[in-house]
Structures are given as C-alpha cells and as structure tokens.
N, C-alpha and C positions, 0 to 999 in steps of 0.2 A: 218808320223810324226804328232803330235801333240802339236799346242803350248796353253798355259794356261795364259791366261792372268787375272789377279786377283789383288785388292785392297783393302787394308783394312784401314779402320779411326779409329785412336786408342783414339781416346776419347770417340766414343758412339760405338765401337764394329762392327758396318757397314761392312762386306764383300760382296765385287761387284767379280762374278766370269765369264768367257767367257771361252768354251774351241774353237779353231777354227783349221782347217787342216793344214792351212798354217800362214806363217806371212807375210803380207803386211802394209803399212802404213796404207791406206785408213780403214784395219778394227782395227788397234791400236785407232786411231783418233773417231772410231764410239763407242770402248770399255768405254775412256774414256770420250765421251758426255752423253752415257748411266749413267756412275757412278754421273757424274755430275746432271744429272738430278734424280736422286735417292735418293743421298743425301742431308737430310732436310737443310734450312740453319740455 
C-alpha cells in the first residue's frame, strides 16, 4: 500500500507531493514541515 500525501495553495498554484509506504504520524508531521518550508511567505 501506498499512501500519497499532497497539498496544494490555491492562491499561487504551489503543489507539495510525498508518496510514502506507510502512514505514520511522525512522517505526516515531516510532510507538512517540508511544505512549510517550501512555501514562500
């Protein structure tokens, strides 16, 4: 199984994609620091 965790910013277009094996917190919590950090402010 395959989970796809993915975000998009609907004001400038911005898609943050991860795919990962499994779902754990720990790698939800690193998905969304990554987008965080990506995204200009």
């Amino acid at each position: 199984m395959t989970i796809l965790f993915a975000s998009l910013d609907v004001l400038d277009g911005l898609i943050v994609a991860k795919c990962q094996k499994r779902l754990r917190h720990r790698k939800w919590l690193k998905f969304l620091r990554k987008f965080d950090c990506e995204k200009p402010e």
